[in-house]
C-alpha positions in Angstrom: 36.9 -133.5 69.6 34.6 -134.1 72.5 31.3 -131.8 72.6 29.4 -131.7 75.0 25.9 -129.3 74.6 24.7 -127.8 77.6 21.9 -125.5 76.6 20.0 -124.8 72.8 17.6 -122.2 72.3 14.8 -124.0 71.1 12.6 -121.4 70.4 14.9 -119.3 67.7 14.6 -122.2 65.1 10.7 -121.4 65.5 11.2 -118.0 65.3 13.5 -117.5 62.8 15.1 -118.4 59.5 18.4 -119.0 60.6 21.5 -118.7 58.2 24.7 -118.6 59.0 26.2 -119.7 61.8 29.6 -118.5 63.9 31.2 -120.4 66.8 32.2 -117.5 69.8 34.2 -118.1 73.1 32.6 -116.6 75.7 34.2 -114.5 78.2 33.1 -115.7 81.8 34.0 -115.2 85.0 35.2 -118.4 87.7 31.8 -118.7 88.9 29.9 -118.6 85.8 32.1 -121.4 84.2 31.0 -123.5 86.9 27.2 -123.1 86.7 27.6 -123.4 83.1 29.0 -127.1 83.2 26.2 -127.8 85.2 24.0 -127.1 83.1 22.8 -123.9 84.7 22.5 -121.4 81.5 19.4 -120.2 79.7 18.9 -118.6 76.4 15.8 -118.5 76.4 15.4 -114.0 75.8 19.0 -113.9 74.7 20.0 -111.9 72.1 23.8 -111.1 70.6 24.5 -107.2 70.1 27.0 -105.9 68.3 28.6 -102.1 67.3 31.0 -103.1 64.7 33.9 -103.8 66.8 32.7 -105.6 69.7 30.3 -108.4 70.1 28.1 -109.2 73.7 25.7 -111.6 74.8 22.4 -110.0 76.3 19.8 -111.2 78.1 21.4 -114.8 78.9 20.7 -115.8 82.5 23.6 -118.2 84.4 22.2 -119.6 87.6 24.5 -118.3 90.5 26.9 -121.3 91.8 26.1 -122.5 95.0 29.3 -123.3 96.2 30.7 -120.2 95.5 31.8 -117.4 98.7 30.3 -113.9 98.8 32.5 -113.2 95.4 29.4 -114.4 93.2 28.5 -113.3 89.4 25.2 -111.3 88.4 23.0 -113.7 86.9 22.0 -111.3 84.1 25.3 -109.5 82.9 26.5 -108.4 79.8 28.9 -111.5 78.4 31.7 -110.4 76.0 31.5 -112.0 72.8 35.6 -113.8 71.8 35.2 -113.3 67.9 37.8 -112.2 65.2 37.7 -109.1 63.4 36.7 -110.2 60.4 33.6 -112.1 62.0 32.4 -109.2 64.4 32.4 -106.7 60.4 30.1 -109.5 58.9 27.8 -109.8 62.1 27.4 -106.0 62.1 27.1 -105.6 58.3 24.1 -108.7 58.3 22.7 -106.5 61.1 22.0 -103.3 59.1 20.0 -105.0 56.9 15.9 -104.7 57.9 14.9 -107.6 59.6 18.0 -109.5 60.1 18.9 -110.2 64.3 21.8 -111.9 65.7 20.4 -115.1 67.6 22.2 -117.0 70.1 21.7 -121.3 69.2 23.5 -123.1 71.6 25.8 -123.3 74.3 28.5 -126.1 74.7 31.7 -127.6 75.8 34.5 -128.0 73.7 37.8 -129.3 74.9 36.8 -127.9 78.0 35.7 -124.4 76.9 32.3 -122.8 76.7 31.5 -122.2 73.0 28.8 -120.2 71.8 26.6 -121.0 68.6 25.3 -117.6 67.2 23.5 -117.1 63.7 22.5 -114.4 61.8 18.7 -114.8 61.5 15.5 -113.3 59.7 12.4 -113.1 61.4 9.5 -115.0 60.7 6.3 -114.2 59.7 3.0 -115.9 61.4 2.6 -117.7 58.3 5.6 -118.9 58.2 5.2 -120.0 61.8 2.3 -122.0 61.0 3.9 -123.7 58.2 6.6 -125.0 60.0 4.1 -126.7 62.7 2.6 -128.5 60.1 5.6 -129.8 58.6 6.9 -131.3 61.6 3.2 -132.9 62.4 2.9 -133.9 59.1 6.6 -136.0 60.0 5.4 -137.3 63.5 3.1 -138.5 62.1 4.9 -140.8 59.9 6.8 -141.5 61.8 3.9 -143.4 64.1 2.8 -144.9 60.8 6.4 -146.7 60.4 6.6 -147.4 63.4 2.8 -149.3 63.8 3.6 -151.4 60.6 
């Protein structure tokens, strides 16, 4: 199946453990479909909210389309989440627990639809923060090392 990623939020693998991961449909409206294939999508202070029965997208900002008429989409709305049942109980029972936050990952296209990569995620400590900054120098710089010799 062809996938095609449009946008990842680079920052919530720094800022949190992630752990599991769901794949949500996204319901959109003509516009935003069309700014989304562009590429025009960030997820950058997203977050996914839940109540137990129904699952949105917060905070996600898609880029008006240009060649749209006067009937345009605000940027900044609420995005229904397209989950099953089942999926939407586990979300909201992982969210009850201290510490634990629905992240959005990535956004892509698949088989012409725009899928949504959520996971439920833990929050990281400074420390933690640190730690992970040193492992991936600690791998560039092997990296440079292979590659000089």
């Amino acid at each position: 199946m062809d996938v095609k990623t449009v946008s990842t939020n680079r920052k919530a693998r720094f800022e949190y453990f992630l752990q599991e991961s769901f794949e949500a449909g996204l319901e959109l409206k003509g516009t935003e479909i069309k700014s989304i294939r562009k590429g025009q999508i960030s997820l950058q202070e997203a977050y996914v909210r839940t109540d137990g029965r129904q699952a949105w997208l917060v905070g996600a900002h898609v880029a008006p389309y240009e060649h749209a008429s006067a009937y345009q989409h605000a940027p900044d709305r609420e995005r229904k989440l397209l989950l099953h049942k089942r999926e939407i109980r586990e979300l909201w029972d992982a969210v009850r627990i201290k510490g634990m936050t629905i992240v959005p990952v990535r956004v892509y296209l698949k088989a012409g639809r725009a899928k949504l990569e959520i996971a439920i995620a833990k929050g990281k400590k400074q420390y933690d923060k640190r730690e992970s900054i040193k492992q991936k120098d600690i791998a560039r710089e092997e990296s440079r090392e292979e590659r000089r010799y």
